[in-house]
C-alpha positions in Angstrom: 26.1 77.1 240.8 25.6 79.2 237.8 23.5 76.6 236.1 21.5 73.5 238.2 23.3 70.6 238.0 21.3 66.9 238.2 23.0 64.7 241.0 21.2 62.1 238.8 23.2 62.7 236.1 24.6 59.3 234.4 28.3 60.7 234.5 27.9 60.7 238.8 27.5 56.5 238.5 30.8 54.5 239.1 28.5 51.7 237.0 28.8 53.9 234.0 32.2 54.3 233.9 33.5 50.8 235.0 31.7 49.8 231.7 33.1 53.1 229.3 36.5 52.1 230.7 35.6 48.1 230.0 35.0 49.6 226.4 37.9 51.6 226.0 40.2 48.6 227.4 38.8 46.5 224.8 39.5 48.9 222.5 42.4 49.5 223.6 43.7 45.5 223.3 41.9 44.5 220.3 42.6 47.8 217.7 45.1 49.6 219.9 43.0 52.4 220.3 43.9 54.7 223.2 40.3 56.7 223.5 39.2 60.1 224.1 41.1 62.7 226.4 39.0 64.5 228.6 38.7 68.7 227.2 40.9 67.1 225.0 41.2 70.9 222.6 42.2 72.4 225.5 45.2 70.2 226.9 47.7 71.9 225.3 46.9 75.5 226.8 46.4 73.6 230.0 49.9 71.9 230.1 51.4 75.3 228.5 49.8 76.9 231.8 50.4 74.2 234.4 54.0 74.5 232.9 54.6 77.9 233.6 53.8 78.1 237.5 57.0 78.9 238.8 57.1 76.6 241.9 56.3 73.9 239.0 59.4 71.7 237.9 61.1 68.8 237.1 61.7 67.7 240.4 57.9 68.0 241.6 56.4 65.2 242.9 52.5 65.1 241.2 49.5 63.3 241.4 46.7 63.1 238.8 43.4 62.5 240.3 41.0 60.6 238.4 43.8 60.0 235.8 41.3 57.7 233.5 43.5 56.5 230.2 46.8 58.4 232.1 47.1 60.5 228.5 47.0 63.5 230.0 49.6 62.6 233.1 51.8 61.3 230.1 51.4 65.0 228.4 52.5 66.2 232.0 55.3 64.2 232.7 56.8 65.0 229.1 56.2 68.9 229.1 57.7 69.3 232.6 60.0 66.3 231.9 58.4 65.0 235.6 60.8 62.0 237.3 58.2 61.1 239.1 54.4 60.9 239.0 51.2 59.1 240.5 47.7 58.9 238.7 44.9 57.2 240.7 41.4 56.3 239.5 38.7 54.8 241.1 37.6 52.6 238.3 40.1 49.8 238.0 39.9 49.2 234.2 41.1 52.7 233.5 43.7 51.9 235.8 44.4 48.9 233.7 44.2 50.7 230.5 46.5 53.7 231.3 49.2 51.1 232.4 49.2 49.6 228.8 49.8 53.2 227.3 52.0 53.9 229.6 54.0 50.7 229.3 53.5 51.6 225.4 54.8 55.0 225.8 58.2 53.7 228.0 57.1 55.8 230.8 56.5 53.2 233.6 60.2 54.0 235.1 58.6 57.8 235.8 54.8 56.6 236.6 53.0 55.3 239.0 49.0 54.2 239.1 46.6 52.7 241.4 43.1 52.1 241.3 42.0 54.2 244.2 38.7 55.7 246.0 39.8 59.1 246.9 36.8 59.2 249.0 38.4 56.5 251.5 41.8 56.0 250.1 41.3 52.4 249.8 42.2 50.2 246.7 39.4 49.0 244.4 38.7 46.1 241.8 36.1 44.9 239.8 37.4 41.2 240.4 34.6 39.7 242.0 37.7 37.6 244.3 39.4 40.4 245.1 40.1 40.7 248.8 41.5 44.1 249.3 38.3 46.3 249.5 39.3 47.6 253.1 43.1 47.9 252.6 44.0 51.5 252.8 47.1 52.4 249.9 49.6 54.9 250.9 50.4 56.8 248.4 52.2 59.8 249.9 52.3 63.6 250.2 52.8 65.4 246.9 53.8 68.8 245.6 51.5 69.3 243.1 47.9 67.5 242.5 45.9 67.8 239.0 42.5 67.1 238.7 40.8 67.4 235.0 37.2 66.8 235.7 36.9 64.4 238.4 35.8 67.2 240.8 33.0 67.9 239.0 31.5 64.5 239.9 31.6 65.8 243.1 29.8 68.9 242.0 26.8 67.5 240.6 26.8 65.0 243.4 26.9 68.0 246.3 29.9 66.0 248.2 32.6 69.1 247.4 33.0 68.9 250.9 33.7 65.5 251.0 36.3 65.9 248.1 37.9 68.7 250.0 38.3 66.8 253.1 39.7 63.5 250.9 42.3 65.9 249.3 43.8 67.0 252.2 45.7 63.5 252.5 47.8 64.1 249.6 48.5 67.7 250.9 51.7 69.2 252.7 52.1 72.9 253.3 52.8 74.9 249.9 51.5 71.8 247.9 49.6 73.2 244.3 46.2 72.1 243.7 45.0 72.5 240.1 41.6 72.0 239.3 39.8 72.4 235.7 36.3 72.5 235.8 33.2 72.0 233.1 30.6 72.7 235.9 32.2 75.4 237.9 33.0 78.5 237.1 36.7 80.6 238.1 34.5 82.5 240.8 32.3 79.3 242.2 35.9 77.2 242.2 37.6 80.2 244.3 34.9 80.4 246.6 34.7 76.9 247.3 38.4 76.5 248.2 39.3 79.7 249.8 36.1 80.4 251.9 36.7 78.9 255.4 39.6 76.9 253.8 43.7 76.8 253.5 43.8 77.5 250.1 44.5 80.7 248.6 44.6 81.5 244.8 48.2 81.5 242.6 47.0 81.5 239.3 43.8 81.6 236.6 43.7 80.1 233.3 41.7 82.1 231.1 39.7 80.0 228.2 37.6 80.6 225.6 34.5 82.8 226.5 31.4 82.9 225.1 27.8 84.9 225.2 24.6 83.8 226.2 21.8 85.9 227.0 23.7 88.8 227.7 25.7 86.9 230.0 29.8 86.0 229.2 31.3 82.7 230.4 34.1 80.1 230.0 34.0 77.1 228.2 36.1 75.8 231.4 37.7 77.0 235.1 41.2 76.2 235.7 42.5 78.0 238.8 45.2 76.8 240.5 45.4 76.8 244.2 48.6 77.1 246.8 47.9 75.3 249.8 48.7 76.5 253.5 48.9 74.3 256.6 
């Protein structure tokens, strides 16, 4: 990694986000307040690029990984005018949140969301009754996956490996994964998905740079990525 990352850090702890999600649901019902979009000033130049992959279109089946509030999947299934989309989370109340907007946005004929561990596939819940926790969900192959942050979890937890492997479930030959990254750079995200891998490289978004120290950088990594069986 370009800079070293803390596996400690409080964003890596499912017990910080069941209770920001718990927040933003309460939020949510009491001042119908939606919450923040993750790299929210740089969605539209995200969309605008995820938009123009050519393989991309209306009739793409597409899953958002770690969909949080669904805001963004709701940006994606308007721009490409999706029929049909997934977002799974593994924190249950962001689940329950981004069904509310989407309910609130009329969407719920054209998405789909489950509260989901990619890592095992299973369903989760913060009910302290729920009986589910081994029951594997079956969500399908799709076409094109997003992910907008949740992998770098996995980067400052050292399990890209593990997210790599838990990917490949979702995955069918020529299936598009897109990944934008705060902890990553273009280089470190291409290297970790082509080297010894299926993946090979169909496009780049190119963000905002900046200088430090002599050295240039993005303020993000979005590459997307073609999958081969």
């Amino acid at each position: 990694m370009t800079n070293q990352i803390q596996s400690q850090s409080v964003l890596t702890q499912k017990h910080y986000w069941d209770k920001f999600y718990q927040d933003e649901l309460k939020l949510y019902n009491e001042l119908g307040i939606r919450g923040e979009e993750w790299f929210d000033i740089y969605i539209e130049s995200i969309i605008q690029w995820i938009k123009s992959i050519e393989s991309i279109n209306s009739k793409s089946l597409l899953l958002d990984i770690g969909c949080g509030n669904g805001m963004f999947l709701i940006d994606l299934v308007r721009a490409i005018n999706l029929e049909k989309a997934v977002g799974i989370d593994y924190i249950s109340s962001a689940i329950e949140l981004a069904k509310k907007i989407v309910n609130e946005e009329q969407l719920s004929s054209k998405i789909e969301l489950y509260p989901i561990d990619l890592l095992s596939g299973h369903l989760v819940s913060n009910k302290i009754n729920f009986k589910n926790k081994e029951i594997y969900k079956d969500i399908g192959i799709f076409d094109v996956i997003v992910d907008k942050g949740t992998y770098d979890v996995f980067v400052m937890k050292n399990e890209t490996i593990k997210y790599r492997q838990s990917i490949l479930r979702y995955l069918k030959s020529e299936s598009i994964l897109i990944i934008t990254s705060c902890n990553s750079t273009p280089d470190e995200l291409i290297e970790e998905f082509t080297s010894n891998s299926k993946f090979t490289v169909l496009s780049n978004l190119r963000h905002k740079t900046f200088s430090y120290s002599g050295s240039q950088g993005q303020v993000l990594a979005s590459v997307a990525f073609k999958y081969c069986e």
